[in-house]
Phi, psi and omega in degrees: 000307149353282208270306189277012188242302176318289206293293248252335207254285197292284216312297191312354157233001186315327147313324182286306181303324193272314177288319157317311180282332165284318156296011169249316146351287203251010156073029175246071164321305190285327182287327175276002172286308186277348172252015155289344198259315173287012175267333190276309167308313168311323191259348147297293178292276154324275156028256193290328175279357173258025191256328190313298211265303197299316155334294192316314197277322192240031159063030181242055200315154151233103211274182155262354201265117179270050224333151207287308160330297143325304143349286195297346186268328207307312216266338161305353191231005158292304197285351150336297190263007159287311201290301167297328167322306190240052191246342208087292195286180161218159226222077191125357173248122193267129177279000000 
């Protein structure tokens, strides 16, 4: 589960995570917003369903199936990123 939520979530993006943050820098929020959000999406939508199948293949399953702690961060870090989407503002930044 490690590997597949951390390791695979970071490493497995990391270019994406380094461009966001530079562009939160330089004070273009909807682009750095949108390419944290498609990155967490890429790794929902892909990702996870060949971590699925690659189980399958090397007799090591990785279900889908979550644990309510999980659940609870999944839907916690839903309402995060609704919140920064549409709150506007930024928070630490001096013009």
């Amino acid at each position: 589960m490690f590997v597949g939520t951390i390791i695979v979530g970071i490493v497995g993006n990391a270019a994406e995570h380094s461009s966001a943050i530079v562009l939160g820098r330089k004070r273009k929020m909807n682009l750095s917003t949108g390419i944290a959000a498609g990155s967490g999406t890429q790794i929902a939508l892909f990702v996870m369903p060949i971590l699925v199948l690659v189980g399958i293949v090397l007799g090591q399953p990785f279900t889908l199936q979550f644990t309510l702690y999980e659940l609870a961060i999944l839907f916690l870090a839903a309402i995060i990123m609704n919140l920064i989407a549409f709150d506007g503002k930024v928070i630490g930044l001096r013009e």
